[in-house]
C-alpha positions in Angstrom: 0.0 0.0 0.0 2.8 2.1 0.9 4.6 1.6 -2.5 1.3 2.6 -4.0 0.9 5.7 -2.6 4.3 6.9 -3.2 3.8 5.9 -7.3 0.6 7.7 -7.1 2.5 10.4 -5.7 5.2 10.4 -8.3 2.5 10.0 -11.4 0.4 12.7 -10.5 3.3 15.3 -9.7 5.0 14.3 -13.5 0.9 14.9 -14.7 0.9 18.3 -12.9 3.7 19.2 -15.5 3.2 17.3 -18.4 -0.2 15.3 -19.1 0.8 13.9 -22.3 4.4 12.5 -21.0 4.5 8.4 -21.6 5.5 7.2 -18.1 7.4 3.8 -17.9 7.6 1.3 -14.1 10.1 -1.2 -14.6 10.6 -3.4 -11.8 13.5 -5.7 -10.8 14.7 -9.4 -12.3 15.3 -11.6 -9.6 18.4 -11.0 -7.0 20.3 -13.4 -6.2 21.1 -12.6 -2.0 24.6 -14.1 -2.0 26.5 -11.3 0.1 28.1 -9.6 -2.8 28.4 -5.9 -2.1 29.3 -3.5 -4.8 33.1 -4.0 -4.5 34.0 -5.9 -7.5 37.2 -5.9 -9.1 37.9 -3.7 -11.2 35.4 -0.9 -10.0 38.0 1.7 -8.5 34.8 4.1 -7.3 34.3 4.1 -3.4 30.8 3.5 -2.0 29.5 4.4 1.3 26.4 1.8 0.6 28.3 -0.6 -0.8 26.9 -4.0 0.5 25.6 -6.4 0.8 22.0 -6.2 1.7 20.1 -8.9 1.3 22.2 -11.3 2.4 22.7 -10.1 5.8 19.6 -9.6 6.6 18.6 -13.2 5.6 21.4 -13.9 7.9 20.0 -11.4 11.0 16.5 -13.3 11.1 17.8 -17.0 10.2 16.4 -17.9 6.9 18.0 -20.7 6.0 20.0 -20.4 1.8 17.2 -22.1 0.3 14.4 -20.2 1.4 16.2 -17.3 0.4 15.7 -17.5 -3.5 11.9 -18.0 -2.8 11.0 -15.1 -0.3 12.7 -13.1 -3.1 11.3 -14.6 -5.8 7.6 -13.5 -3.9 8.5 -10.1 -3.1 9.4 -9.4 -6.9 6.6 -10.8 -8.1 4.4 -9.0 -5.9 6.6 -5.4 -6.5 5.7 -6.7 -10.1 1.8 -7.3 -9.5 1.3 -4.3 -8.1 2.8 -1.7 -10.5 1.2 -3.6 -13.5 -2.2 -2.9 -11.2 -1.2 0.5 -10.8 -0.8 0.8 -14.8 -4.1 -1.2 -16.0 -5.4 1.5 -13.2 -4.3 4.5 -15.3 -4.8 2.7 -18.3 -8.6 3.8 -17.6 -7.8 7.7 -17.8 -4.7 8.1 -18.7 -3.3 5.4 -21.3 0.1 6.7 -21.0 1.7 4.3 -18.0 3.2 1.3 -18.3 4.7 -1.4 -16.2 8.1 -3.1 -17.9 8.1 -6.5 -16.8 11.7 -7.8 -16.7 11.3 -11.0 -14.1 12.0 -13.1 -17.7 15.1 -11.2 -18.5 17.4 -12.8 -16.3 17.0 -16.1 -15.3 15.1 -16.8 -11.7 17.2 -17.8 -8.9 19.4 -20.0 -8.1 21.1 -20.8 -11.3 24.7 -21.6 -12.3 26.4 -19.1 -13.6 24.3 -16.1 -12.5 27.4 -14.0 -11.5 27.2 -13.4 -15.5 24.5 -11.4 -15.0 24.9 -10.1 -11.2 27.6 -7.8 -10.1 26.7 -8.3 -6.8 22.9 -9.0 -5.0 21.2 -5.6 -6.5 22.7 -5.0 -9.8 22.9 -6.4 -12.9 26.9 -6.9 -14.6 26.8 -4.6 -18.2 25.9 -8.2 -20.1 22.4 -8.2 -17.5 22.0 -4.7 -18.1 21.9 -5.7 -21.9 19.3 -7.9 -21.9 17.4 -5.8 -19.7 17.8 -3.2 -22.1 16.1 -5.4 -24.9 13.1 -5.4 -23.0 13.2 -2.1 -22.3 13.6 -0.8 -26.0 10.4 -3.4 -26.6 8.1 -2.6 -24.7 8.4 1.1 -25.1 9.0 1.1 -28.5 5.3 -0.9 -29.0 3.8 1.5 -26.4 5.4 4.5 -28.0 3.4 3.3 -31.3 0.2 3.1 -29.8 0.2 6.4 -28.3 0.1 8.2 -31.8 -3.6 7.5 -31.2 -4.8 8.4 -28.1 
């Protein structure tokens, strides 16, 4: 609900200065919560939130490795489920907001070989970021299309 209400929030002050702006919610793939911070080599750039996240706080409440993939497997798929309801909401009035799906753009977790497409638990390596971008430039080039009419 929370969440919601911040969107909301964010939609209606873009509408206050533009009505006719296309906005676009992406949400996230699925994390892997393996206690990789944002230290990697070869990234010289200091952080002072650099990791990890996820994994310690798994840790804190002791939730055992393989119930780990799961709980974030169902809080992205609920993030998901509830900015695609926030756009089929709009979609009523407005027409011009859109949820980006991108769960199917990198594989869901655990899988072998994921530190292809994870940096660390949050971020995607520049080959995820690719194919995240594919999905991007898809979706809103075919919503971009469809707005000529409305």
């Amino acid at each position: 609900v929370e969440f919601r209400r911040h969107f909301d929030r964010l939609i209606s002050n873009v509408r206050d200065v533009d009505t006719t702006v296309p906005i676009f919610l992406p949400a996230y793939a699925y994390p892997v919560p393996d206690g990789r911070g944002v230290r990697s080599p070869g990234m010289p750039i200091e952080f002072d939130f650099e990791g990890p996240w996820l994994k310690p706080a798994f840790d804190d409440h002791g939730i055992p490795d393989e119930d780990r993939y799961e709980i974030m497997i169902r809080l992205i798929d609920r993030f998901n489920a509830m900015l695609a309801k926030l756009a089929a909401d709009y979609a009523e009035h407005d027409g011009r907001v859109h949820h980006i799906d991108l769960r199917a753009s990198l594989p869901r977790p655990p899988y072998a070989g994921y530190e292809k497409d994870w940096i660390n638990e949050l971020h995607p390596t520049s080959e995820g970021f690719r194919k995240l971008a594919e999905v991007f430039r898809h979706s809103i080039r075919a919503r971009l299309t469809g707005l000529d009419s409305k």
